[in-house]
N, C-alpha and C positions, 0 to 999 in steps of 0.2 A: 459753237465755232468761233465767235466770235474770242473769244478768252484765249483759245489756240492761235489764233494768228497775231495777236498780242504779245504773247511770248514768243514766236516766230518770230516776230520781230523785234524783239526788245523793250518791248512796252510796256511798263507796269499796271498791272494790273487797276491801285488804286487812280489810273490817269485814263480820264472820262470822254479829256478835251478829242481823242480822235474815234470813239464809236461811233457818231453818226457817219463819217466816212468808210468807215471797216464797213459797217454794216449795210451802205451802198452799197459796197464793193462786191460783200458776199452775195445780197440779191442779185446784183447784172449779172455773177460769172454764174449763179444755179438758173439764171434765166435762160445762156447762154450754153450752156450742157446739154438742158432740159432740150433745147431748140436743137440743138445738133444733134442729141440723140434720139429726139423723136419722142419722149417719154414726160411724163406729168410732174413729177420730182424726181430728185436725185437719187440714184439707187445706193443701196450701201457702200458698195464695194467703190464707186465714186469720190466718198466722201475727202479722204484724204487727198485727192487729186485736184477737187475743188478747190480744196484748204489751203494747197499751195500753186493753185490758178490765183489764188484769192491775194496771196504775198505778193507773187510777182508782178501783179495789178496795179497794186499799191505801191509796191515799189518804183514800175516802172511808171506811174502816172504821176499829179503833182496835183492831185485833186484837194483844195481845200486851203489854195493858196492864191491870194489876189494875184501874185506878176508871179510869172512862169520863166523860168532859164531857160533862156535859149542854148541851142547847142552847137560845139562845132562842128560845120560839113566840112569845111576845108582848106587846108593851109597852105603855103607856098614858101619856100624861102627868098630865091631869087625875086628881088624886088618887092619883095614881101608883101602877102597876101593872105587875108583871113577871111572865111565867110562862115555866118551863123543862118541856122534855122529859127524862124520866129516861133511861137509856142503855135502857132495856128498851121504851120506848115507840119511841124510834128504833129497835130492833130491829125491831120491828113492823112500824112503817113501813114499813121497807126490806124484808121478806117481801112485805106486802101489795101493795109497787109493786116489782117486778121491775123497777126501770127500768136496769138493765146492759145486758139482752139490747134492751129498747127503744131503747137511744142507738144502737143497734149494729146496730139491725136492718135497716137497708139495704144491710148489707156480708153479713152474715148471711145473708140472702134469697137472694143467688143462689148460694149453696152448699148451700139448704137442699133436701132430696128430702123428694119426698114417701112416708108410708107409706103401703101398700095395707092397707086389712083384711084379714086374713086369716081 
């Protein structure tokens, strides 16, 4: 997998310097499947869906960088007005709205079992 999402992204193959982050990456989001669906590993028909949970991870994170950019929330003209999100407030963010397993959740769903209480 990890060689797939390399090329997903543009990555050359012969360049080393970011597998140990892909390959965080890939762990959390099979962790993160497995946990929402209820199941021990990844089922086949998953695969591909993880692969590209696994991109937009990486994309959308900044993991493996000491300073983070901040982002713009918001601008104003009149009188002129800018405000930025620190890297900790988009941390937040991103806890508070799971939206990985939301984009995903209709591929998700029909691999998901249900638990019984036990």
């Amino acid at each position: 997998m990890l060689e797939e999402v390399k090329t997903l992204l543009g990555i050359s193959e012969d360049d080393r310097s970011k597998d140990d982050i892909i390959t965080f990456i890939i762990k959390r989001v099979e962790k993160r499947v497995c946990s929402y669906c209820n199941v021990k590993s990844v089922p086949k028909g998953l695969e591909e869906t993880v692969l590209f949970m696994v991109v937009d991870t990486y994309r959308s994170t900044q993991y493996g960088q000491e300073k983070v950019d901040s982002e713009m929330k918001g601008m104003s003209e009149g009188d002129v007005s800018w405000s930025y999100q620190t890297a900790s407030q988009i941390a937040i963010e991103k806890i508070k709205n799971p939206s990985l397993i939301e984009d995903y959740r209709s591929e998700l769903n029909s691999y998901r079992k249900v638990r019984w209480p036990t």
